[in-house]
Each structure stands twice: as structure tokens, then as C-alpha cells.
C-alpha positions as CSV (number, residue, x, y, z in Angstrom):
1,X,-13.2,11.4,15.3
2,X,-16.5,9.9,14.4
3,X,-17.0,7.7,11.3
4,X,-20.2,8.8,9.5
5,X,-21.9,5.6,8.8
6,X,-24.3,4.5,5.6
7,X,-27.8,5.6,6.1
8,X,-29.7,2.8,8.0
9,X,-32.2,2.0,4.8
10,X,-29.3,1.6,3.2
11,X,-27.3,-0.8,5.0
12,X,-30.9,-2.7,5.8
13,X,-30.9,-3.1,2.1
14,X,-27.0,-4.4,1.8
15,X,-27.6,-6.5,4.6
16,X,-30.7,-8.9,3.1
17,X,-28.6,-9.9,0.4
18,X,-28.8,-13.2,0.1
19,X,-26.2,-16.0,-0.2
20,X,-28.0,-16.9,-3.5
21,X,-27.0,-13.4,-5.2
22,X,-23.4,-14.5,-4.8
23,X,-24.1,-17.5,-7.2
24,X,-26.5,-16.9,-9.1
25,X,-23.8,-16.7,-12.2
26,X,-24.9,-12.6,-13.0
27,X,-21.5,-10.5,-12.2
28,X,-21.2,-6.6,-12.0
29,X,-17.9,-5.4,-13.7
30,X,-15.8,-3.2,-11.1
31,X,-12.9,-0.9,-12.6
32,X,-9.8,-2.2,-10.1
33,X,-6.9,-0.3,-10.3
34,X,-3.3,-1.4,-8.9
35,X,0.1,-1.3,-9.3
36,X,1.5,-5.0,-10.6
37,X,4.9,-6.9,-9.0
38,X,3.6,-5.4,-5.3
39,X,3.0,-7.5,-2.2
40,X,-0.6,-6.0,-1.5
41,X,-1.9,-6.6,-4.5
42,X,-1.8,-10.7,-4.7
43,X,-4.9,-10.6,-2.9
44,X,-6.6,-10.0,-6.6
45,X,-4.5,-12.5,-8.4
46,X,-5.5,-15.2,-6.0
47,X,-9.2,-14.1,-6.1
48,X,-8.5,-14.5,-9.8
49,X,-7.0,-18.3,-9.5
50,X,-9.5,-19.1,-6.9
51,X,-12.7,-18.0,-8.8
52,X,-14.1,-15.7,-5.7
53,X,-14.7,-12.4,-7.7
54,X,-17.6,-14.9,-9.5
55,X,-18.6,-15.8,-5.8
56,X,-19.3,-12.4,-4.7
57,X,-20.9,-11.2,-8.2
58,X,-18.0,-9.0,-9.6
59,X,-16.1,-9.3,-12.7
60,X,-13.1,-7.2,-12.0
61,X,-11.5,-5.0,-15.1
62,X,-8.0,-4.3,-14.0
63,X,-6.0,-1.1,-15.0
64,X,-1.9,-1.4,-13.7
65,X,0.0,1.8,-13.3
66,X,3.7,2.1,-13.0
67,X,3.7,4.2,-10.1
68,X,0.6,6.1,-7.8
69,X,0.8,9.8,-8.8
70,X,-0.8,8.3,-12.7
71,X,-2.9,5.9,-11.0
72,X,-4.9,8.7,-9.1
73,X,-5.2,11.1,-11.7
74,X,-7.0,8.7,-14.1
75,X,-9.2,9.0,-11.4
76,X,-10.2,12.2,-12.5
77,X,-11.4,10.2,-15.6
78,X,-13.0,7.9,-13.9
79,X,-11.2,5.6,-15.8
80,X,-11.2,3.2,-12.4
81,X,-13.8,2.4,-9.5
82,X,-11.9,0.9,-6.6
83,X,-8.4,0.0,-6.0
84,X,-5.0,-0.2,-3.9
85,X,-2.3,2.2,-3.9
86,X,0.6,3.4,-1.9
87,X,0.0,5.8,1.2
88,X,1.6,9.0,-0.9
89,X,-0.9,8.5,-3.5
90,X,-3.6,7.8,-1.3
91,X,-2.9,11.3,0.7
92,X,-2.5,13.2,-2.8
93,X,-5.6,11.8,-4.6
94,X,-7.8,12.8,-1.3
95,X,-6.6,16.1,-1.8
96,X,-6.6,16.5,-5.8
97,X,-9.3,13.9,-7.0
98,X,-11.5,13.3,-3.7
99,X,-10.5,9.6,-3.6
100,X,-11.1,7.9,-0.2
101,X,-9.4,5.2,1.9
102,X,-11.9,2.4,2.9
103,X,-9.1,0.1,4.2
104,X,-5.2,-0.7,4.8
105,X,-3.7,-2.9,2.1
106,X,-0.5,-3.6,4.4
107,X,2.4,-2.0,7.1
108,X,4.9,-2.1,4.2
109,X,7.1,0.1,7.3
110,X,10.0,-2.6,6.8
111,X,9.9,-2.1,3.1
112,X,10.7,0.9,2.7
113,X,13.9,1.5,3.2
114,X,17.5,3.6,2.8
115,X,20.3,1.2,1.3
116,X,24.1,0.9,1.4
117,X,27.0,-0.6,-0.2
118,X,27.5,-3.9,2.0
119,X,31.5,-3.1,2.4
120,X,30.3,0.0,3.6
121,X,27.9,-0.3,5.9
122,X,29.9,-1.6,9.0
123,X,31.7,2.0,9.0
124,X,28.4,4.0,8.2
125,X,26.9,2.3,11.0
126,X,29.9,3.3,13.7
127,X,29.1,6.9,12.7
128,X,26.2,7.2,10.5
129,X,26.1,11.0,11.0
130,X,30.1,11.6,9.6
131,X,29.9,9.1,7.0
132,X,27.0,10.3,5.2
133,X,26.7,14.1,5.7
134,X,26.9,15.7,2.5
135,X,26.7,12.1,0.6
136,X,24.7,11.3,-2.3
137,X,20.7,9.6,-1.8
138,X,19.2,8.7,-4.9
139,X,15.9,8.3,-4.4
140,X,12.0,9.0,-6.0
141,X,11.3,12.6,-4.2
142,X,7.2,12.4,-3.2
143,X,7.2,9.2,-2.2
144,X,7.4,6.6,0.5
145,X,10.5,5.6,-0.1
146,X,12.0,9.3,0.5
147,X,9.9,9.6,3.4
148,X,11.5,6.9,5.5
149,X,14.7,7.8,4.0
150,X,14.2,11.6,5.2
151,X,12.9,10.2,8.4
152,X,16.2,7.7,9.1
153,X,18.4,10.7,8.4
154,X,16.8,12.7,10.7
155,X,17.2,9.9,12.7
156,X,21.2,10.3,12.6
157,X,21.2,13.7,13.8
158,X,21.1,14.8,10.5
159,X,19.0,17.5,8.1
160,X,16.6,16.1,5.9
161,X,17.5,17.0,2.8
162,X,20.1,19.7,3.6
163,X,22.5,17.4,5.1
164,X,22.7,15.5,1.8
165,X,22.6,15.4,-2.1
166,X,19.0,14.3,-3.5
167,X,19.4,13.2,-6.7
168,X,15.9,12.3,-8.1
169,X,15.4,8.8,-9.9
170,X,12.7,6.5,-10.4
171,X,13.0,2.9,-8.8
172,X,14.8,1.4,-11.5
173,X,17.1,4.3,-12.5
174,X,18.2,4.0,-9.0
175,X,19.2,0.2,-8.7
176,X,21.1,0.6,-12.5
177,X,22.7,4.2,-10.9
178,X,23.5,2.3,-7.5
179,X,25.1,-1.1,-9.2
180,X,27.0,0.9,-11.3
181,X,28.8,3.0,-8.8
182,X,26.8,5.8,-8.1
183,X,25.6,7.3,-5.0
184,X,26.4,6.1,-1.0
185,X,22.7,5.7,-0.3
186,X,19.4,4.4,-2.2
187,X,15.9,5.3,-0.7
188,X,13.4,2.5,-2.1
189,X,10.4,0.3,-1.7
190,X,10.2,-3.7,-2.0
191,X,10.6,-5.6,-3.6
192,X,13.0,-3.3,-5.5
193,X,15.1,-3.2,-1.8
194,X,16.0,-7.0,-2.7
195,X,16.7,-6.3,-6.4
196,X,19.5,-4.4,-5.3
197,X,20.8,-6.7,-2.5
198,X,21.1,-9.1,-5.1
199,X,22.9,-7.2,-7.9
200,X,24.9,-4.8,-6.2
201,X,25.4,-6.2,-2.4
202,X,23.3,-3.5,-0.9
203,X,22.4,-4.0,2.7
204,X,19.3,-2.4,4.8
205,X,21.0,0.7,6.8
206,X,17.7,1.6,8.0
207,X,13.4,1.3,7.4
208,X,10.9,3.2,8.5
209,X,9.7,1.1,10.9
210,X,13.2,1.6,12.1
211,X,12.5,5.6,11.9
212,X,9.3,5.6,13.4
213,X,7.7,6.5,9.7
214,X,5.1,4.0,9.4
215,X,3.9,3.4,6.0
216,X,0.2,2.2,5.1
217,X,-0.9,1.1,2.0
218,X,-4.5,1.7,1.1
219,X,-7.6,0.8,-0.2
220,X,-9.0,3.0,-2.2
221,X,-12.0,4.1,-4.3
222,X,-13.7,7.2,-5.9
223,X,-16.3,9.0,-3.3
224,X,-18.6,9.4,-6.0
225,X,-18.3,5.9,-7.3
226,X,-18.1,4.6,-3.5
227,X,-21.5,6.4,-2.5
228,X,-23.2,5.5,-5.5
229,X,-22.1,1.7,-5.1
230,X,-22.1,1.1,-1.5
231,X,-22.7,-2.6,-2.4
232,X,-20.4,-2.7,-5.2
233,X,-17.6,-1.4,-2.5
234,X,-18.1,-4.3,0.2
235,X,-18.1,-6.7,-1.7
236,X,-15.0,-6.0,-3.3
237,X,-13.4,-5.4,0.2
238,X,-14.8,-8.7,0.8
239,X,-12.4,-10.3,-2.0
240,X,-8.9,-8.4,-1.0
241,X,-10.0,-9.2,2.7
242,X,-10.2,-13.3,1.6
243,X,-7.1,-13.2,0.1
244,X,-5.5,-11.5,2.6
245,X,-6.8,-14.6,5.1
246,X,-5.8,-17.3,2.4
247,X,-1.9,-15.8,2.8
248,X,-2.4,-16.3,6.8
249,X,-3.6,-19.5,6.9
250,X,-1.7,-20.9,3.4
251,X,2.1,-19.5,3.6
252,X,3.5,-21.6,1.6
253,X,1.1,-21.7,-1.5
254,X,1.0,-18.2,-0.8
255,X,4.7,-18.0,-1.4
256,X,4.3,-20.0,-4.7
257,X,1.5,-17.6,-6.2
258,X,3.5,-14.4,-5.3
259,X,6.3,-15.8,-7.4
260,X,4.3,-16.2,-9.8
261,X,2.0,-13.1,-9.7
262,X,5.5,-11.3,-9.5
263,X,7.0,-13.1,-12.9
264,X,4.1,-12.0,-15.0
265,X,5.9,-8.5,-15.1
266,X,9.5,-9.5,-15.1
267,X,9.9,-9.6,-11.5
268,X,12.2,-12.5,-11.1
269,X,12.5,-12.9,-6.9
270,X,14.6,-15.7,-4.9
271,X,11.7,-17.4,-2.4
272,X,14.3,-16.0,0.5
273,X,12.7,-13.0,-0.6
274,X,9.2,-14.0,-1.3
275,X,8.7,-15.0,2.4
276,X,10.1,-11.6,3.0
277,X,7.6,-9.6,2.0
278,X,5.0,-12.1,3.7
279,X,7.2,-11.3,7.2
280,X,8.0,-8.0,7.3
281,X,4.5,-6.7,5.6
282,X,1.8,-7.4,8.0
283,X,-1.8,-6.8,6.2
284,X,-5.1,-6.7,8.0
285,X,-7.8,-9.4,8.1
286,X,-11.6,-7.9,8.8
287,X,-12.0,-7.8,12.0
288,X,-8.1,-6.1,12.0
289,X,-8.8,-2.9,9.8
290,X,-11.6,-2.3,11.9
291,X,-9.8,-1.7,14.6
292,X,-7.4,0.4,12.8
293,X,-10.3,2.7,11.7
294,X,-12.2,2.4,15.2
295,X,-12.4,5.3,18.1
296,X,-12.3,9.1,18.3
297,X,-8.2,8.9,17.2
298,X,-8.2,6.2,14.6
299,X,-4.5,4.1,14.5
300,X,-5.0,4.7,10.5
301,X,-5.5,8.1,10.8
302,X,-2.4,8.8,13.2
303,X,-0.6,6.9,10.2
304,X,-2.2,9.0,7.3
305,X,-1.5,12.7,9.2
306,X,2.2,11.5,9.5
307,X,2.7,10.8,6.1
308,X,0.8,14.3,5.1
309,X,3.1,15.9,7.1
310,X,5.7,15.2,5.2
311,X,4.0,16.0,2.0
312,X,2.9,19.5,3.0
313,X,7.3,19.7,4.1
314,X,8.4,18.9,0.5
315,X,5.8,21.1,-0.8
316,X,3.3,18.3,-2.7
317,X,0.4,19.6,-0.5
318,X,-0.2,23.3,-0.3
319,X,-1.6,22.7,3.5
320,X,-1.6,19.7,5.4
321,X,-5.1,17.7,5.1
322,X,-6.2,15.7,8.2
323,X,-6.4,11.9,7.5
324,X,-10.1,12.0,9.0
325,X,-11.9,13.7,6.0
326,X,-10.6,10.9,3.5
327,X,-10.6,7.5,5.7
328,X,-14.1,6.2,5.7
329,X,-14.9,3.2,7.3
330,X,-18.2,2.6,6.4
331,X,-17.7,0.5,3.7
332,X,-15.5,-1.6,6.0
333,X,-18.4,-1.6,8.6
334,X,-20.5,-2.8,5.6
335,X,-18.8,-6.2,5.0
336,X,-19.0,-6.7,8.5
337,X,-22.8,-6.0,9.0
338,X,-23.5,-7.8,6.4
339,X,-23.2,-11.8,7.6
340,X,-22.6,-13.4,4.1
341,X,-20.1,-10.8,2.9
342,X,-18.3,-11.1,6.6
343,X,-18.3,-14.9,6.4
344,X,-16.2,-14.7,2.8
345,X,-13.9,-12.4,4.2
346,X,-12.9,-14.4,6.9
347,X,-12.8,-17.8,4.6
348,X,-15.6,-19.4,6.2
């Protein structure tokens, strides 16, 4: 697959901004959208803390959504420019609200994952395939966390979902079903996964990266915002992409701000945990994400189709819709073309 690129006068144009546009104190308000308490989104509160939305000429105006599926269709609104969201969203929003991916917020693979009682795991584990045929999973249908839970009961030998009882909770119904009692397995996403290690001894049976279903978060905006705003768009990619180098290079501040971009919601989280999500959710510096979106069979696109394969299964797409039509690197390209944006990015 080839990328279609911005027209040449275009990125010309992006490219002679100068340095002094960045601080010349006049911002641009963006609409960012996100869901709050999530690893891949402390990029923004440490752009907020560190002052670098100013730096690039944005003022962001957040929006928080509980979950993906609303988040995209207040797209339809336009009730947001940019944003991240989950790779379920992302896939359903292409295909209902012509929202685009311009990036990869993080491999959240390892974070999605099936759950077990700890006193039961040892025996689950001997013979996975026995012990939970016909067994209950509570999990959120239409989402990631069902999709590595489908994929690691597959990964038993088993039917996905005739082999087992779905019963169809949201995140936090599940972890107050699960401590009290109910259910043998619990499909969810972190940091909810440690929520329930801690208050009812649940232990990791299996992930997705475990499975083989790899899970992608994106970055996100409207097309028609996106090819409106071309400049609008890099720069803002320019921000996440900053504090996604600040983590790297400062773990444990990092550590200290997630803890604290976490609490602002409730989201109370042992730093065992914090580093955690740092570990086992790799996200993707500049130069990184282009090289996910780079050659004829992009990494991110293989990623994408897998994912909409197993939303056109369950029945939330009609047909299945190829990852290439939706994933647009150009913007990504932009940040990079453009030396001042690309120097912020990488925290130089």
C-alpha cells in the first residue's frame, strides 16, 4: 500500500514555519478528545504540566469519554478535532464517522487480558481446555478486551464464544461481579486488570500478546478536520510524540505524574503497577510510528485488519474494512518534514 502524501505546496508551506510561530504567545484551540485514567493518554497531562501545548501554538480543549463507542460518535458532531482512542473504536469510527488513524498511541497487547481467581489458576493452567469449557467470561462484548479474551480461548482449543457463557458487563460491573463471586474468567483492559488483582486475587491466565491479538491504540482525528488543518494536526502529533519521549528518557518522574494523572479520576494505583503499564505498554517515538506506517504492507495496518476481523465475526462491522483506507501517515510524515516540529518531538 501507498500512503497518499499532502500536496507539495502544501507541505512547502508547513515546512517554513518558523521557530518564532511557536512562541510568539498566539495559540489555536484544538478540540482533543480521550478517555481519562489510560496509559496513552499522559502524554497530554505532561504537555499540560510542562507548558508545550503553548510551545507549539495550541491551546488544547479536552472532552473525556467513559468508553470509545461515545467518543467517536460525537464525532459526528464535531464536537472534537483530534484525539486518542482504543483500536475498536478507532476501526468503528473509520467505518461510521470517517475518522482516520495518523499514529499508534501504544501496544497495550499485554494489557488486555483474560483473568482468573488466583486459587484457581494452577488447575486452569494444567488443563485450560477442561476447566473452562462451558465456564462463565464476563466481559465488554465489542471491545479489546473480548478480543484477546476470544483470541486466548481459541488459543486452548476452544470455541470462541460457543465454548463458553458471555455475560456482558462494562469494566467496572465486572471487577464488583468478579470480587463478589461471580464468573471463572474476566476479559479486561489496564489498568482495570490490576484493580482486580488487588481486590479479588485475580491472576493474568492469558494477554493478547500471549494470543497473538495484538492491540494498537490510536491516534485519531476527523478527515475533514484533518485535511482542513494539516498544520493544526502535526503539531499536535508533535506534543503526544514529546511526551511519549519525556516517559523514555524520565521513568521515574514519569511514574509520579501517571499516579497522579490517574488520581484525578479516582484511579488509586500501587507504583508496582504504575511501572507496569510503562513495561508492558511500549508506545512509539517519531521516527518509531513511521516505521509502523512505512512500506507496501504497513506493521499498523497488519494490526488494524486483525482487529477488523474480529469485528466483522461479532457482527459490529457489516463487512470487514481494510486498515489502508483509514491509516494515513501523512500527517506523521508532516512532523517529520517539518525540522522544528521534528526537533520538539524528539525533545531536542
Amino acid at each position: 500500500m501507498t500512503f497518499n502524501f499532502l500536496k507539495s505546496a502544501m507541505v512547502a508551506g508547513a515546512m517554513t514555519l518558523p521557530t518564532t510561530a511557536f512562541a510568539a504567545g498566539h495559540t489555536t484551540e484544538v478540540n482533543v478528545s480521550y478517555q481519562p485514567a489510560l496509559y496513552w493518554a499522559l502524554p497530554y497531562y505532561i504537555a499540560d504540566q510542562k507548558g508545550w501545548w503553548d510551545e507549539v501554538g495550541l491551546s488544547p480543549n479536552y472532552s473525556t469519554f467513559p468508553s470509545g463507542a461515545p467518543q467517536v460518535a460525537a464525532a459526528a458532531a464535531g464536537d472534537w478535532d483530534v484525539g486518542g482512542t482504543g483500536s475498536a473504536p478507532a476501526v468503528l469510527g473509520a467505518a461510521r464517522f470517517d475518522i482516520i488513524t495518523i499514529g499508534i498511541t501504544n501496544n497495550e497487547s499485554a494489557g488486555n487480558a483474560m483473568m482468573v481467581r488466583g486459587a484457581d489458576a494452577e488447575a486452569i493452567r494444567a488443563n485450560p481446555a477442561e476447566a473452562l469449557r462451558g465456564q462463565q467470561l464476563l466481559v465488554t462484548t465489542n471491545s479489546t478486551g473480548e478480543y484477546a479474551s476470544a483470541a486466548c480461548i481459541e488459543s486452548f482449543g476452544l470455541n470462541y464464544p460457543e465454548d463458553v457463557e458471555v455475560v456482558n458487563l462494562n469494566q467496572g460491573e465486572i471487577i464488583s461481579a468478579f470480587a463478589s463471586g461471580t464468573g471463572a474468567m474476566a476479559g479486561l483492559w489496564a489498568p482495570n486488570i490490576y484493580t482486580l488483582e488487588a481486590r479479588a486475587g485475580a491472576t493474568l491466565l492469558c494477554s493478547g500478546q500471549d494470543a497473538g491479538a495484538i492491540v494498537p491504540g490510536a491516534l485519531i482525528a476527523r478527515r475533514d478536520y484533518a485535511e482542513a488543518n494539516p498544520e493544526m494536526v502535526a503539531r499536535y502529533l508533535a506534543v503526544f510524540l514529546r511526551g511519549v519521549q519525556y516517559i523514555r528518557d524520565n521513568n521515574d518522574e514519569a511514574v509520579s505524574m501517571m499516579a497522579d494523572f490517574y488520581a484525578l479520576t479516582g484511579v488509586e494505583l500501587d507504583e508496582q503497577y504504575l511501572q507496569r503499564e510503562i513495561d508492558t505498554r511500549p508506545m512509539f517515538t517519531l521516527d518509531e510510528q513511521l516505521e509502523l506506517m512505512a512500506g507496501d504492507n504497513p506493521t499498523a495496518v497488519q494490526w488494524f485488519n486483525g482487529l477488523g476481523g474480529y469485528m466483522t465475526s461479532t457482527g459490529t462491522l457489516e463487512q470487514e474494512l481494510d486498515a489502508a483506507s483509514f491509516i494515513d501517515a501523512q500527517y506523521m510524515q508532516l512532523v517529520a518534514d517539518t525540522p522544528e516540529l521534528a526537533a520538539f518531538a524528539r525533545g531536542e
